[in-house]
C-alpha positions in Angstrom: -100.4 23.5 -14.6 -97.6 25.9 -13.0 -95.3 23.8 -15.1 -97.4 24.4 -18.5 -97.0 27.9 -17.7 -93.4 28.3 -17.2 -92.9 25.9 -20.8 -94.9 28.1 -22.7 -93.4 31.5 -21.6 -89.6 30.1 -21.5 -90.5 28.9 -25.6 -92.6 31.7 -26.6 -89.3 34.1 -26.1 -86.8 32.3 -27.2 -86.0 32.9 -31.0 -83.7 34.2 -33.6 -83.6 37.4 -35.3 -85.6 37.4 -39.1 -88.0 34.7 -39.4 -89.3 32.7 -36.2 -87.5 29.3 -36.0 -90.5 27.2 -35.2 -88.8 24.5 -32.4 -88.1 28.0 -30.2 -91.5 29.2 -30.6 -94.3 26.4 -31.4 -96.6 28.6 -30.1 -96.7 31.0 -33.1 -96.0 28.9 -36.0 -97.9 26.3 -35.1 -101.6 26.4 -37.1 -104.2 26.1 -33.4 -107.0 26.9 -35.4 -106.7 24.0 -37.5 -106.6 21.9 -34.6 -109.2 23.4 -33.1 -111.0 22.7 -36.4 -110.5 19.3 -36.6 -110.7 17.8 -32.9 -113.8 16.0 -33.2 -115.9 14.0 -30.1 -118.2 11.8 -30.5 -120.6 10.3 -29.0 -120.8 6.7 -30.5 -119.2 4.3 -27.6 -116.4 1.9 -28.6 -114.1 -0.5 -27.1 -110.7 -2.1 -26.4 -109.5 -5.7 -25.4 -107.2 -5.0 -22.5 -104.0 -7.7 -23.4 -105.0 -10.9 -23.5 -107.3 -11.1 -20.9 -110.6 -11.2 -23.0 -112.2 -8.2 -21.2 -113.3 -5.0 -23.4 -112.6 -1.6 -21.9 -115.3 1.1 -23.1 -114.7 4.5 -24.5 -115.4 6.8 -26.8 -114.6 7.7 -30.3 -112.2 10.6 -30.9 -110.8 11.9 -33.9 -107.8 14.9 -33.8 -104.3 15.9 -36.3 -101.3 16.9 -33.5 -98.4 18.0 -34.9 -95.8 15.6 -34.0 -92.3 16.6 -35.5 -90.6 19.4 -38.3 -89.4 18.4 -41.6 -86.5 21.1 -42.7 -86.1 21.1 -46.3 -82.6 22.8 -46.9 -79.9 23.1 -49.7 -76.6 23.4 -47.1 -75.6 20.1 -45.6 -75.9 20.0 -41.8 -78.0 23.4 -42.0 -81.4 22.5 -39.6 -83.8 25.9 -40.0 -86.3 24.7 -37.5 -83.9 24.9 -34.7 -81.6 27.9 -36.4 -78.5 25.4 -36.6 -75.5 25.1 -38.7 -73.1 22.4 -38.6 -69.6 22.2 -39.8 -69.2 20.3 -42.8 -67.1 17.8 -41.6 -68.2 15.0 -44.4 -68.1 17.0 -47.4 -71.6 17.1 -48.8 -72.3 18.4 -51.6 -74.5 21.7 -51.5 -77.4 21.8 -52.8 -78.1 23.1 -56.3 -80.6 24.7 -58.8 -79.7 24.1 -62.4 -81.3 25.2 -65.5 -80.4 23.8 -68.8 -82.5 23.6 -72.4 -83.7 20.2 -71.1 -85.0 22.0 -68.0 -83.8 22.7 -64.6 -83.0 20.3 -61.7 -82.6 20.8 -57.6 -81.2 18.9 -55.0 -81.9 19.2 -51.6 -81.5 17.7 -47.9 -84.4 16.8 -45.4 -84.3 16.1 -42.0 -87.3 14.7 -39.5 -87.2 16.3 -36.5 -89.7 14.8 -33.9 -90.9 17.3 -31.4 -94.5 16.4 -30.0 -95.1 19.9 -28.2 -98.1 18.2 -26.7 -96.4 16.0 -24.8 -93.4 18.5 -24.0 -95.2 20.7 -22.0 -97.1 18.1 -20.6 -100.5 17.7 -21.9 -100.1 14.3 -22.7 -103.0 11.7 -20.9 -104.2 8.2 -20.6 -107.3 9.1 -21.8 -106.7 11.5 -25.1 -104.0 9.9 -25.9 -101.0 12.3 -28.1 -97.5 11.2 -29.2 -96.0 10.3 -25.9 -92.2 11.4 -26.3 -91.5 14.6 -24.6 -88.0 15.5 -26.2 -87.0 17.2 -29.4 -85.0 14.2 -31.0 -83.5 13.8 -34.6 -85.4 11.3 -36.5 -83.7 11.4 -40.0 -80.9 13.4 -41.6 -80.7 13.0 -45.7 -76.9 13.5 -45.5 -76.1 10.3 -43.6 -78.4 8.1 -46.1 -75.7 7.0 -48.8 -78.9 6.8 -51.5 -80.2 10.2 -51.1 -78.0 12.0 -53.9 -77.9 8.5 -55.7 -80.3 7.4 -57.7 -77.8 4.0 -57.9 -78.6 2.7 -55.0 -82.3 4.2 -54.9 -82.9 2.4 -57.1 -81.5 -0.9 -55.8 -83.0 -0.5 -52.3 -86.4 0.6 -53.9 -86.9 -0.7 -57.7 -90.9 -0.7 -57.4 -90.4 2.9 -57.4 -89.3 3.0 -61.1 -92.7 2.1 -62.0 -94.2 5.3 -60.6 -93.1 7.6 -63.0 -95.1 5.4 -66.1 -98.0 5.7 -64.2 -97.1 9.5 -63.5 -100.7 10.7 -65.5 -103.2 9.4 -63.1 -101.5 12.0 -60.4 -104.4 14.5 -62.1 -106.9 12.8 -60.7 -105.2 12.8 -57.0 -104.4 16.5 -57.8 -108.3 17.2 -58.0 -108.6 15.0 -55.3 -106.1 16.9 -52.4 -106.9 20.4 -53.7 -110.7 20.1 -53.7 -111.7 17.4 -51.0 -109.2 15.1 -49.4 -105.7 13.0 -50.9 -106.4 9.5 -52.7 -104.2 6.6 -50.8 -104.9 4.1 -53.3 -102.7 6.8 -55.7 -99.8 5.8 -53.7 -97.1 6.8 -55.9 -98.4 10.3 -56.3 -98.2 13.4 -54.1 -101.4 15.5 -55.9 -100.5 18.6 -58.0 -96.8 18.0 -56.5 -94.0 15.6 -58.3 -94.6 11.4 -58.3 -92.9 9.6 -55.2 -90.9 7.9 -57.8 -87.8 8.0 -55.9 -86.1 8.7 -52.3 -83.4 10.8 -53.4 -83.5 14.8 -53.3 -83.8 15.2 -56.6 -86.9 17.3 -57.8 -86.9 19.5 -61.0 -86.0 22.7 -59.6 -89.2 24.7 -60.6 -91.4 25.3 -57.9 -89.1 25.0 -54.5 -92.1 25.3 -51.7 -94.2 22.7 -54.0 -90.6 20.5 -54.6 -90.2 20.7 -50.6 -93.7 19.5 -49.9 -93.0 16.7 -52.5 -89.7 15.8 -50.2 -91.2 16.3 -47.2 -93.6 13.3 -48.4 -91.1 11.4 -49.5 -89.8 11.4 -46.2 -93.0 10.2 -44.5 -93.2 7.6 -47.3 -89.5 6.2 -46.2 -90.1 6.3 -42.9 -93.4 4.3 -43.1 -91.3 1.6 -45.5 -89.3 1.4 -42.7 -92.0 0.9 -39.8 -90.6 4.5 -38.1 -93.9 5.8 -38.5 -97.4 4.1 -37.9 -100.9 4.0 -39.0 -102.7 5.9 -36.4 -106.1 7.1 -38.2 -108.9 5.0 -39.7 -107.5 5.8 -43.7 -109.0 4.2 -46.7 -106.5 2.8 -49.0 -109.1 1.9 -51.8 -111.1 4.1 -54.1 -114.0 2.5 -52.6 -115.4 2.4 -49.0 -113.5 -0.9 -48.4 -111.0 -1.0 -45.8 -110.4 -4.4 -45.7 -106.5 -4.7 -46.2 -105.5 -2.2 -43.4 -105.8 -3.3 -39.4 -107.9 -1.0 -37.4 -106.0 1.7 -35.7 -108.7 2.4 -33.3 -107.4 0.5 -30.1 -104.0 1.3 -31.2 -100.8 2.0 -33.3 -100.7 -0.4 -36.5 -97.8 -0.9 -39.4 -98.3 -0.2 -42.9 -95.7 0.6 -45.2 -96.4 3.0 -47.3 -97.6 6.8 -46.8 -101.4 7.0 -45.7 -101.8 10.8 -47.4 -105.1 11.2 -45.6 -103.3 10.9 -42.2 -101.2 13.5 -42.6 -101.2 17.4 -43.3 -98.1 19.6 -43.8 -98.0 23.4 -42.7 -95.4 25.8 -43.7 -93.4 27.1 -40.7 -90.4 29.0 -41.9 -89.8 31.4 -43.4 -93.1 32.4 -43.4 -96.2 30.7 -41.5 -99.0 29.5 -43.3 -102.0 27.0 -42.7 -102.0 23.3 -42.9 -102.9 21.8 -46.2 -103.3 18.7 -47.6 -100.4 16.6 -49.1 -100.5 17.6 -52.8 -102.6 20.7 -52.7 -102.5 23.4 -55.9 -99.8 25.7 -55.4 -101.8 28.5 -55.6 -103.5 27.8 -52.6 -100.5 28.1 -50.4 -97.3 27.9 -52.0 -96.7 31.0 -54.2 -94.6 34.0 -53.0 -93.6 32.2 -49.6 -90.0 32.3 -49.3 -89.4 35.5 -47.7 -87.7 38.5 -48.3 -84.0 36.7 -48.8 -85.9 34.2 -51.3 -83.7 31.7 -48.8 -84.8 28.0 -49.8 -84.5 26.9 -46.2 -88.5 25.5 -45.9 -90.0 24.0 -42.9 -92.9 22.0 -42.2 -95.1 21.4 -39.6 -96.2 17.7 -39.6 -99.4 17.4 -38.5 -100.9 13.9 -38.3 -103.6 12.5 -37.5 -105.1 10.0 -34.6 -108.5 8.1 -34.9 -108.6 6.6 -30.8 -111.3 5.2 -28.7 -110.7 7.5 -25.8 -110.5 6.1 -22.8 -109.5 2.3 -24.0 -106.7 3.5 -26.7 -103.5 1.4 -25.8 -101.3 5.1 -25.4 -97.9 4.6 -26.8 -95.0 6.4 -28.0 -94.7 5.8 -31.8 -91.0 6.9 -31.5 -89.6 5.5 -28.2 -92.2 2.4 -27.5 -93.3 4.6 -24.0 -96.5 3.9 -22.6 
């Protein structure tokens, strides 16, 4: 307990001046009364096979989001708001732009996934409520070492199915409705709600809204990194418009793949430059984006990831998604 202590003073004063960079100072950026809100014990008893042995270990069913890891959203190359950290150049990427033209204005910008569990980092991590076990700020992703984020080329190549998203753009109203009044559709895979299609994984958005176009990047991100099995299913999702669930595993005993974003699993919450709550992926602007990019206007964004873990307490095969611990 000492220990926890000592963390959380050491991190609560360290940060720069303006705006609190949320990796020096989780404590205040991070939205406590949504977990609060959404930690949920029950009572119905469940179990676990332990390995191959046959037996079944009891527990119980548990249901939290933990904020696992920081997406910055940033138009300098090698620029990492969440931490306050600017690299040199040294590869010649090209900055990030706004332009505006009669056809309509474009943006380009760079993400990174930065994983930081907090929970585990000062120690609260447990066998029997089981959080992200890594216990080390760690880079994840960085956009400006992927050769296909600023070209839609080779996007394209390494993702054609993706060119179909934008034909079926229109049906994004009904996960718009969906994420802003109840909860995000999964089987609308290719949509992000009221925010752009997921019809590519480059950094292109259309330069209108930049707190909506770095929510729609920030799930692209998650969406990559699920295509590419360096993010799990973790929570009991639906991916049909029905109450079928019968083409996803059961993430109750423990971590499962699936390759494309689960929305539902998910919430993102603006960090930097201001601190807001955590919303759903695709939720109306107006509920959380508009006049949010502090006094400078800077379009440095960050986001909180918050995701979420459906476990049978006490049975739940605890493991790192990131490093394999146990």
């Amino acid at each position: 307990m000492k220990k926890i202590f000592i963390s959380i003073l050491i991190l609560s004063t360290l940060s720069f001046a303006g705006a609190v960079r949320p990796a020096y100072n989780p404590f205040t950026t991070i939205d406590w009364e949504f977990f609060g809100d959404t930690f949920e014990w029950k009572t119905k008893l469940c179990s676990c096979q332990l390995g191959d042995t046959g037996l079944q270990k009891a527990g119980f069913e548990l249901s939290f989001y933990e904020p696992i890891a920081l997406i910055d959203v940033t138009a300098t190359p090698w620029n990492f708001p969440s931490i306050g950290l600017s690299l040199s150049n040294s590869l010649g990427r090209k900055q990030g732009t706004t332009r505006s033209s009669k056809s309509g204005a474009t943006a380009f910008r760079y993400t990174h996934f930065i994983i930081y569990p907090i929970f585990s980092i000062i120690n609260l991590a447990t066998d029997f409520v089981c959080f992200e076990r890594l216990s080390a700020l760690t880079f994840g992703y960085m956009a400006e070492i992927n050769p296909a984020h600023n070209n839609d080329t080779i996007a394209s190549f390494l993702n054609p199915h993706k060119l179909l998203f934008a034909l079926a753009s229109p049906s994004c109203v009904l996960d718009c409705a969906a994420s802003t009044t109840h909860e995000s559709m999964n089987s609308l895979y290719f949509c992000a709600g009221c925010w752009e299609p997921l019809s590519t994984n480059t950094g292109w958005t259309s330069g209108d809204q930049p707190v909506t176009e770095a929510g729609t990047l920030a799930t692209r991100l998650l969406d990559n990194m699920h295509a590419t099995f360096a993010l799990t299913k973790t929570s009991n999702a639906s991916f049909s418009s029905t109450t079928s669930n019968a083409i996803l595993k059961n993430s109750m005993c423990k971590e499962t793949y699936f390759p494309l974003v689960l929305k539902t699993q998910y919430r993102l919450q603006l960090a930097y430059p201001v601190n807001w709550d955590a919303k759903r992926i695709g939720a109306m602007r107006v509920d959380w984006a508009d006049y949010k990019l502090g006094k400078d206007k800077s379009e440095d964004l960050v986001f909180w990831v918050w995701r979420k873990r459906d476990q049978c307490a006490g049975a739940y095969d605890c493991m790192s998604t990131f490093s394999g611990v146990r």
